[in-house]
C-alpha positions in Angstrom: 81.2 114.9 100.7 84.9 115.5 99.9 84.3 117.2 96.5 82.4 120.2 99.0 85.1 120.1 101.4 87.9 120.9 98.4 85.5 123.5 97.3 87.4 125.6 100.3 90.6 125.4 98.8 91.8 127.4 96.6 93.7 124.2 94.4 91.7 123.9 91.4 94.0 120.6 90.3 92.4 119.1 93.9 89.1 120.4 93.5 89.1 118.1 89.6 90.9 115.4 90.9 88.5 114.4 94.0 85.4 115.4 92.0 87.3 112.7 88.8 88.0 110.1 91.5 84.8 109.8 93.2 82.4 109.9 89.2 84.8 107.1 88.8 84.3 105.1 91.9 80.7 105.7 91.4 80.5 104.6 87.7 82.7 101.2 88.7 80.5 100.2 91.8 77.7 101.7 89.7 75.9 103.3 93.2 74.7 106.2 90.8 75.5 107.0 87.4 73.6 110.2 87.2 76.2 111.3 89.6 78.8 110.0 88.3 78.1 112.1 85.3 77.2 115.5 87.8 80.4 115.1 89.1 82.4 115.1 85.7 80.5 117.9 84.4 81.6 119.4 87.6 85.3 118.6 87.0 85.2 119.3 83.3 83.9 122.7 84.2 87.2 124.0 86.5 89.6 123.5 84.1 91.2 122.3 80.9 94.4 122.3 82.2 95.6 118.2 81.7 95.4 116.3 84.8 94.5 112.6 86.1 91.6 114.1 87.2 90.3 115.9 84.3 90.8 112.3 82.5 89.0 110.5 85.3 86.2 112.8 84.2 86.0 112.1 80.5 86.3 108.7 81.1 83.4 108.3 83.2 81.7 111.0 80.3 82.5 108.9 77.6 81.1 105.3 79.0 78.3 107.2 80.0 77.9 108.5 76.6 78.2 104.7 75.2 75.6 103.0 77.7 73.4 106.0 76.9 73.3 105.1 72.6 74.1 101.2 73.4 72.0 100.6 76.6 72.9 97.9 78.8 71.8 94.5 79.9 72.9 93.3 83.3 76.5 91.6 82.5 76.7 92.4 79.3 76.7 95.9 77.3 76.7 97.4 73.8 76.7 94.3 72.0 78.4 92.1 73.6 81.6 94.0 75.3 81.9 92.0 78.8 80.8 94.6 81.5 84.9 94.9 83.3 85.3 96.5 80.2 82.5 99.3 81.2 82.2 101.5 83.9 
């Protein structure tokens, strides 16, 4: 996995933005949300410094956070709002 081959650099920006990328790639293709959300909580526990990265990771955070209280139906979530506008 690429977030444990940047875990031998000493970049922390690289180390956040591959673990961000991939929680997002998860959450779109929705191959596993649980670790989409590891992944985030890995990314949101480097740093705080502002990056695309760091963003990737509260994104995937906060729709996680919104299927979680809304739930889901296949096509449709949270009352409604058409599922390209969810992870």
């Amino acid at each position: 996995m690429a977030a444990t081959a940047t875990d031998q650099s000493a970049d922390p920006g690289t180390r956040v933005w591959v673990r961000g990328r991939a929680a997002i790639a998860l959450g779109y293709e929705r191959a596993s949300l649980g670790i989409a959300d590891v992944l985030a909580d890995q990314a949101l526990a480097l740093t705080d410094r502002p990056s695309l990265g760091l963003l990737n990771a509260i994104h995937v955070k906060a729709h996680g956070a919104m299927l979680k209280t809304c739930g889901s139906v296949s096509g449709w979530h949270a009352e409604g709002v058409p599922s390209r506008m969810i992870l």
